[in-house]
N, C-alpha and C positions, 0 to 999 in steps of 0.2 A: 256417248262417252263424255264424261266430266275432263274440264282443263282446270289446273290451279297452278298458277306461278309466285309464291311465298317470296318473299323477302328477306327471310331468317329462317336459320331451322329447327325453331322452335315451330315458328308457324309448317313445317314441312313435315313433321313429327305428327301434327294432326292431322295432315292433309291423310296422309300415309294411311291411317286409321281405319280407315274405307277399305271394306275386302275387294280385293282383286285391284286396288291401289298400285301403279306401277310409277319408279323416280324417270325420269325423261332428262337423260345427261347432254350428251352431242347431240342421240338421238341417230346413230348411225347404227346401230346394230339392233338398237330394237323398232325402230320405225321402219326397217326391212322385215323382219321380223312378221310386224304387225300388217304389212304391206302381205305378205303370204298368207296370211290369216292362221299363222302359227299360235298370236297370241292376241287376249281382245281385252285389253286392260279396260275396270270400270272407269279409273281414273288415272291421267298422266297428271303427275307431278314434275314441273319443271325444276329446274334445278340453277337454271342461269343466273336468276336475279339476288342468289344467296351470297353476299361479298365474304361468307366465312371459308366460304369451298375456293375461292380464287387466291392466288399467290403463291410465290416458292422462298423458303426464309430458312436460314439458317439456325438451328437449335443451339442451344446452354454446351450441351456435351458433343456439340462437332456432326451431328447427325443432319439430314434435310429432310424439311417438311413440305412436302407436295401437293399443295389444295387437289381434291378432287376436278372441281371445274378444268384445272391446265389442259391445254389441247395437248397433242401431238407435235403441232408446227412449234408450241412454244418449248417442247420438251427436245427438239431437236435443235433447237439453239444453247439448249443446258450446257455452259461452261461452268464448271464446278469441279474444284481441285478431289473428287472422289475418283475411286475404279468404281464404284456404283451408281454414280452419275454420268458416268462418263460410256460404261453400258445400257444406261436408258435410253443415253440420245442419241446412240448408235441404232437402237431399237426404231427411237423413234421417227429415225427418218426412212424407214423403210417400208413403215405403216401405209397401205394405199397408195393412195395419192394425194395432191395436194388440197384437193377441195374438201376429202374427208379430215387430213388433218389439218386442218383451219377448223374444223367444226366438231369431231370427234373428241372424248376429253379420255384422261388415264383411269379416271373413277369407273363411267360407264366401260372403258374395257374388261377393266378388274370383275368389276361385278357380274359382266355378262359370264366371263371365265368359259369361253372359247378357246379348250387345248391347244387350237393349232394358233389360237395371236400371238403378237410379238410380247405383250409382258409380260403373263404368268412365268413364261420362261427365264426371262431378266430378272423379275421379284427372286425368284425362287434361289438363285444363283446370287444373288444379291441381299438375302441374308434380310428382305425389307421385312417391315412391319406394315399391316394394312391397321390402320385408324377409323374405328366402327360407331356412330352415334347413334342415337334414338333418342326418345323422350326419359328415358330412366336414367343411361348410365354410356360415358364414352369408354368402351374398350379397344383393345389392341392385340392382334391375332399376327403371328408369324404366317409368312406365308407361304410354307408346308402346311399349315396348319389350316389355311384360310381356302386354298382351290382341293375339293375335295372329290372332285370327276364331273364330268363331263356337264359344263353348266350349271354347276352346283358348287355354294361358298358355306362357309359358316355364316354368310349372314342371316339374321332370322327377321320376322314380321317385325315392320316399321322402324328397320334398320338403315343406315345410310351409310356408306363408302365416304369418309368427309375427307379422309388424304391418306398419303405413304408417305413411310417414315425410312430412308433411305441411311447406312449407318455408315460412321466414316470409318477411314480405314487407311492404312499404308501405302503407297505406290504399290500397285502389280500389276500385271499383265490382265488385258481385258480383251475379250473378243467377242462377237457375236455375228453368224452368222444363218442364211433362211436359205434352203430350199423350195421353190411356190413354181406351180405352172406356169404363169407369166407375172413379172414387177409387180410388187402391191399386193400381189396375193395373199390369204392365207398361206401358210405353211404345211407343206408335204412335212417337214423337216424343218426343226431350229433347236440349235446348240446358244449357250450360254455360257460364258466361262470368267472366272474370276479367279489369277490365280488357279490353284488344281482343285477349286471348288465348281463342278462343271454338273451346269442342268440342260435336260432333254426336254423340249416341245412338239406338241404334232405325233409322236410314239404312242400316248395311250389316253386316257381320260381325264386327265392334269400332267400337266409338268411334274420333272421329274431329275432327280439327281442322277447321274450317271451310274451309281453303284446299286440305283434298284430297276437299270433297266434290264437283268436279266430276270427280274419277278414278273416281268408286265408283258404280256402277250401285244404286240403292235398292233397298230389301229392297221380297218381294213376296208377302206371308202370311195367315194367316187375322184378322190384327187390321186391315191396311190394304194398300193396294194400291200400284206401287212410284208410278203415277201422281199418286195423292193425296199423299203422300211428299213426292214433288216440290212439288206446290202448295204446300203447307203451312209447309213448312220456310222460306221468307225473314217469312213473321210472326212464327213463334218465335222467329227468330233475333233481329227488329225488337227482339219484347219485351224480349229480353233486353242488348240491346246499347241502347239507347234511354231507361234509365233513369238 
């Protein structure tokens, strides 16, 4: 297996090029991953040393801009006068543990797009923009639009997750909370809520807004069963809409 650690992502554009090329973020989900022998990338591209993926800044029209690299730990310090910001780092302090978020980034979650983690849910409910680069062209995918089932993005070959674009918004009412076997867990269950714009996680193949969880048959796995699922989910939702 081929290593390359770019310094730009321009240089990361090429590395990329390489079939069966994989980006290597935190490195916490896919170096498990790779540890099962789930997946055997020809080549990790790191991502650490790129200073365009680090930093959180505030945008022209009131919006935040999230480098890809941010860990976990520094998203759980986010003080930011949003309800968007202010449900990420609700999020993200419940992410694992501490060692993972010290080292874990929001890029590589995003992209992994594991239904039951803590952000697609947050994104979803939060109205974000994911921010997509390559060697061509930087686009920008809503993210309804972006987690598209179970492990699967709109991102395509030699694309990069560079940041989220987080929109501002009004004082409202924010909650977020998980259901998981023990602390740190993935999610049996997580609710999102912003205001009475309320997303479901851990239910089906992506996250999910509340008004299409009577289309979606519930997941049915080794953490919970699609039946409990069902029961479950109008208390979550209570909690979170009820505050």
């Amino acid at each position: 297996m081929d290593y390359v650690a770019p310094a730009t992502l321009e240089e990361a554009y090429r590395a990329l090029e390489m079939d069966e090329a994989r980006c290597l973020a935190g490195g916490q989900s896919l170096v498990a991953m790779m540890n099962l022998g789930l997946v055997s990338p020809a080549r990790l591209v790191s991502l650490r040393r790129i200073k365009a993926l680090h930093g959180i800044n505030q945008q022209a029209d009131g919006s935040l801009r999230i480098g890809a690299m941010t860990t976990h730990a520094e998203l759980a310090e986010l003080n930011h006068a949003s309800p968007a910001s202010s449900l990420l780092a609700q999020a993200a302090r419940v992410v694992a543990y501490p060692a993972v978020r010290a080292w874990g980034t929001i890029g590589g979650s995003v992209a992994h797009a594991d239904p039951a983690a803590d952000y697609p849910v947050v994104l979803l409910a939060a109205e974000a923009m994911i921010e997509i680069g390559s060697a061509a062209v930087t686009r920008r995918v809503a993210a309804s639009d972006f987690f598209r089932g179970l492990f699967e993005t709109a991102l395509k070959q030699g694309e990069i997750v560079t940041a989220i674009l987080l929109p501002p918004g009004p004082v409202s009412h924010t909650h977020h909370d998980k259901l998981s076997l023990v602390a740190g867990d993935f999610a049996i269950l997580s609710v999102a809520a912003i205001g009475k714009r309320v997303a479901v996680g851990g239910y089906g193949t992506q996250p999910l807004l509340i008004e299409e969880i009577g289309k979606t048959e519930p997941a049915n796995d080794h953490r919970a069963s699609a039946a409990y699922r069902r029961r479950v989910l109008p208390e979550l939702i209570r909690r979170c809409t009820s505050h």
